[in-house]
C-alpha positions in Angstrom: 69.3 4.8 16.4 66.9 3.0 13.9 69.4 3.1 11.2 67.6 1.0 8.7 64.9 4.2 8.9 67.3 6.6 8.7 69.4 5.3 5.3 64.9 5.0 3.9 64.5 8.8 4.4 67.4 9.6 2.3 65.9 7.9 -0.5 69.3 6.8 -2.4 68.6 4.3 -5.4 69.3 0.9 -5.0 72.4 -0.5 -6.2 74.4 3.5 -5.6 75.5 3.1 -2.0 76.1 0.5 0.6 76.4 0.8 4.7 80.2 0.5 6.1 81.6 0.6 9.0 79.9 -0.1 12.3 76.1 0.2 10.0 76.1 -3.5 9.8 76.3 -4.8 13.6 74.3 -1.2 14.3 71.5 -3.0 12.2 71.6 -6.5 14.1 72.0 -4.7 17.2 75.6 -6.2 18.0 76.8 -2.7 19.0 75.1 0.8 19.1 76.5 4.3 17.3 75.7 8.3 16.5 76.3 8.5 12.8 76.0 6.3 9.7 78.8 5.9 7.2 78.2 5.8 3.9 79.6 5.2 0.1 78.1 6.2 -2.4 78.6 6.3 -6.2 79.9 9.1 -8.3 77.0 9.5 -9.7 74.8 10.0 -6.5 77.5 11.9 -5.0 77.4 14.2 -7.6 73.2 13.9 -7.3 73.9 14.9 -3.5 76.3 17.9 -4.8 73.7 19.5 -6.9 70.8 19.0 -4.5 72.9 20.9 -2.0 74.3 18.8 0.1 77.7 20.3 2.0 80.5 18.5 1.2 83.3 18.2 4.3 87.2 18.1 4.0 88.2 14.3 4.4 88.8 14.1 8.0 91.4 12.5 7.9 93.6 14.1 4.9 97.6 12.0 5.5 95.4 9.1 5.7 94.2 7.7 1.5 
């Protein structure tokens, strides 16, 4: 998975989000993975919202 191409096509603004998880040694290709995890601000999340984006149940509800 290129993910550094992946997070470009989503086109987020700079400074709203930032790569977690296993993103960072996915990128300097310490480990491989299938998805992306993500954080973004309240405001882009609420961008996302209104641009139709499905919004999940926390996977994980007992866990904050």
């Amino acid at each position: 998975m290129d993910i550094i191409e992946k997070i470009k096509k989503l086109d987020f603004p700079q400074g709203q989000y930032i790569i977690v998880g296993s993103g960072p040694m996915v990128v300097r290709a310490i480990k491989e993975s299938n998805d992306i995890d993500i954080v973004v601000s309240v405001k882009l999340f609420e961008k996302c919202k209104q641009d139709g984006w499905e919004q999940l149940p926390w996977t994980y509800p007992d866990k904050l």
